[in-house]
C-alpha positions as CSV (number, residue, x, y, z in Angstrom):
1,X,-34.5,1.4,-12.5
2,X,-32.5,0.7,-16.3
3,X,-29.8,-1.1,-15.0
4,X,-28.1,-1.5,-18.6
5,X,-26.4,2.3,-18.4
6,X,-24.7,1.1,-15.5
7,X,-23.7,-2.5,-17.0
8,X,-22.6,-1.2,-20.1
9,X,-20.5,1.4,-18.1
10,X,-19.1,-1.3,-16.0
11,X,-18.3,-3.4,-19.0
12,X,-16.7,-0.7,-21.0
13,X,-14.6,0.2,-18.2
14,X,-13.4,-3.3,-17.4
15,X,-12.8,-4.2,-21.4
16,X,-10.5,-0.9,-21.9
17,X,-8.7,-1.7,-18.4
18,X,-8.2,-5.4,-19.9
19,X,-7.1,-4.3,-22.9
20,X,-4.6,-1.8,-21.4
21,X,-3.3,-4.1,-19.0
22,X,-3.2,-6.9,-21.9
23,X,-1.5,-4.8,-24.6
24,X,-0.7,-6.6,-28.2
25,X,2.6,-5.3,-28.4
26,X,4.0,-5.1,-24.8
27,X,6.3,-1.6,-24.0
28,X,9.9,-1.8,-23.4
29,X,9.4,-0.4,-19.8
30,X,6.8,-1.7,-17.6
31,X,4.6,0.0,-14.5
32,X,4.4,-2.2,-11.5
33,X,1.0,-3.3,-12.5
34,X,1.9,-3.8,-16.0
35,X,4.5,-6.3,-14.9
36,X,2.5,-7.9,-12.7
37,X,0.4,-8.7,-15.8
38,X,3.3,-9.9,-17.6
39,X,4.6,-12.1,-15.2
40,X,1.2,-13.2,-13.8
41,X,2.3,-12.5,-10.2
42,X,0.7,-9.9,-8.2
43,X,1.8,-5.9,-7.2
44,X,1.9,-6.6,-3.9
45,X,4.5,-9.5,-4.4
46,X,6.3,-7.4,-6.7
47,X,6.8,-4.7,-4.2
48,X,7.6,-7.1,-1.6
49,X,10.1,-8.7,-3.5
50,X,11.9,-5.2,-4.0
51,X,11.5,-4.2,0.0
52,X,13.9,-7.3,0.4
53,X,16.0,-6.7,-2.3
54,X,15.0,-9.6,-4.3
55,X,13.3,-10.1,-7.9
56,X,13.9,-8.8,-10.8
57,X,15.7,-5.7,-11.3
58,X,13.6,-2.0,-11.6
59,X,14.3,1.5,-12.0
60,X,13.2,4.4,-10.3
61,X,12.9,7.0,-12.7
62,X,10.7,9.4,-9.8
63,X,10.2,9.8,-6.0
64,X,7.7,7.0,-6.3
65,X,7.2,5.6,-9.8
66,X,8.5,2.3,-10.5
67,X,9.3,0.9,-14.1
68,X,10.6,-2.6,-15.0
69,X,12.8,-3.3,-18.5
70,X,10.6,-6.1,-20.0
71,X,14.3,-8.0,-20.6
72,X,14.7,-7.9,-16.8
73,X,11.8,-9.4,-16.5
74,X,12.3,-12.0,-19.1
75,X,16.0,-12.5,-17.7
76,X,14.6,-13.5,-14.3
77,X,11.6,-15.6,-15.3
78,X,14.5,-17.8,-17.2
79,X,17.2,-17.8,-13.9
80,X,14.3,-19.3,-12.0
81,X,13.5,-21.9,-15.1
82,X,13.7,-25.4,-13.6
């Protein structure tokens, strides 16, 4: 078996996923997982923080979606500056 389809596959999706997540120029309005990225905590402590009504300010522009102004997320990261 050629495993070099499948490692090149895996390596092409991982580098685009990286490079998505790791974007040059970072958007005004974040996804969960984007901010994630950008504040190098995880999703899950993201959405945990928002179940109690803690962290850094979001909006919810659907049912479910979830988008974070990159200046909230700045303004945060700097109230919690020691």
């Amino acid at each position: 078996m050629n495993l070099i389809p499948l490692i090149d596959d895996a390596v092409r999706r991982a580098l685009a996923e990286h490079i998505a997540i790791n974007q040059t120029v970072t958007p005004e309005w974040l996804s969960p997982r984007q901010a994630a990225a950008y504040t190098s905590f995880t999703e899950k402590h993201l959405e945990a923080l928002r179940g109690r009504g803690e962290g850094p300010a979001y909006s919810k522009p659907g049912k479910k979606a979830v988008r974070y102004a990159r200046a909230d997320l700045d303004a945060w990261m700097r109230e919690a500056q020691r």
